[in-house]
C-alpha positions in Angstrom: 53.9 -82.2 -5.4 52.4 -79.3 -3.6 48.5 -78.0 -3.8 47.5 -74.5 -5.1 45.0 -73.1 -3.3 43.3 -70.5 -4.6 41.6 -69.7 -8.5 42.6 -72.6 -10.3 44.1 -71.6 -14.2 40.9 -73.3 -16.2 37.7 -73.2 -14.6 35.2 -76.3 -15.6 32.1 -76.6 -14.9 32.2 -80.3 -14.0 34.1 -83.6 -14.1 31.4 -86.1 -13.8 33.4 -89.0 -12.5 32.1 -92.5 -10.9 35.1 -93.2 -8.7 38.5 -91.5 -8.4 41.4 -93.8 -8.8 45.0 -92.7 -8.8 45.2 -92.7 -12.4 41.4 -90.3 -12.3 43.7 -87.7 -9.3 46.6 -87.5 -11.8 44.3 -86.3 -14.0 42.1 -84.0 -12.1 45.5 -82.8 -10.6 47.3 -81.9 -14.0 46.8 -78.2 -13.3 47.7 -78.4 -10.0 44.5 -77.9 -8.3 41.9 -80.8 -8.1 38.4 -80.4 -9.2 35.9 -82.7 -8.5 31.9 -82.4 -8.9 29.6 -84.7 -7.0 26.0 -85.2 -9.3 23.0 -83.8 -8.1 21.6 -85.8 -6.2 18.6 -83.9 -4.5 18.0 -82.6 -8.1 17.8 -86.1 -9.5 15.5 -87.4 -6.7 13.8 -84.2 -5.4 10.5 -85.7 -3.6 13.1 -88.0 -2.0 15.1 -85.5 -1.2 12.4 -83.1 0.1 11.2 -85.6 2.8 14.7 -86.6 3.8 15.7 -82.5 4.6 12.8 -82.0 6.3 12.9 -85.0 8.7 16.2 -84.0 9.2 15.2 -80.5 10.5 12.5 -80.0 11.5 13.3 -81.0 15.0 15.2 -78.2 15.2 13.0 -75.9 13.7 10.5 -77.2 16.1 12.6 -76.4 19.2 13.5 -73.1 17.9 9.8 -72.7 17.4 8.2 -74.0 20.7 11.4 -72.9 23.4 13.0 -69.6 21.5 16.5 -69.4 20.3 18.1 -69.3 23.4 16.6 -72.1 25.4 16.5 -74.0 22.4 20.4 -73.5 22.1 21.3 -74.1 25.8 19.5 -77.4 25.5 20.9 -78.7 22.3 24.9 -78.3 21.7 24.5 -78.8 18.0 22.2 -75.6 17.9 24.1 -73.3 19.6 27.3 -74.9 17.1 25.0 -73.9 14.0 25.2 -70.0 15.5 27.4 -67.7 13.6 25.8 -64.1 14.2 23.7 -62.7 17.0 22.8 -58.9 17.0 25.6 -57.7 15.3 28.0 -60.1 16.8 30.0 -62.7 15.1 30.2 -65.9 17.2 31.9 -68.3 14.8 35.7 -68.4 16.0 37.3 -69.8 13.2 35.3 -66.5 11.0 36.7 -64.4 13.5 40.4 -65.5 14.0 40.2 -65.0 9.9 38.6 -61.6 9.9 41.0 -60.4 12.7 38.0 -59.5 14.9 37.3 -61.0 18.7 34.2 -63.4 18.8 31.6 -63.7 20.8 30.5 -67.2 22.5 27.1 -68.2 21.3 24.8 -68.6 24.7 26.3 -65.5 26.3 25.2 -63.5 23.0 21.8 -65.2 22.9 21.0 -64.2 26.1 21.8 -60.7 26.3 
């Protein structure tokens, strides 16, 4: 059976579900699109949460901080991965190849 991709017929909200089974995809699937809502986590353990996103980035932001975007990006890969827009330029390619428009790469628009 094929997928629809696009605005599914009913909209919901949620479909709290545990675990999907084949018997739970047949039935998020009877419209032909599948919905599927994950809880909230960082809204049911926020302080928890709060720590865990900030360990997480504040390397980064810390890099950014102390070397400047560009340094910061030629020495880290997954920095200069996370750059979509520099001065007016769009450096995400798959953005790009969608919008029709060229893309620029990410350290040779950082560093002009």
């Amino acid at each position: 059976m094929g997928r629809t991709v696009g605005v599914p017929k009913e909209i919901k909200t949620a479909e709290h579900r545990i675990a999907l089974t084949p018997d739970g995809v047949r039935e998020l699937d009877r419209y032909g699109v599948i919905h599927y809502a994950v809880g909230n986590m960082p809204g049911a353990v926020p302080h928890t949460a709060t720590y865990a996103l900030s360990n997480v980035t504040l390397p980064y932001v810390l890099k950014l901080a102390l070397n400047g975007a560009p340094a910061a990006c030629r020495a880290d890969p997954a920095l200069a991965a996370g750059v979509n827009t520099v001065g007016g330029l769009l450096t995400n390619q798959p953005v790009a190849d969608f919008l029709g428009v060229p893309a620029a790469h990410p350290l040779s628009a950082l560093s002009t």
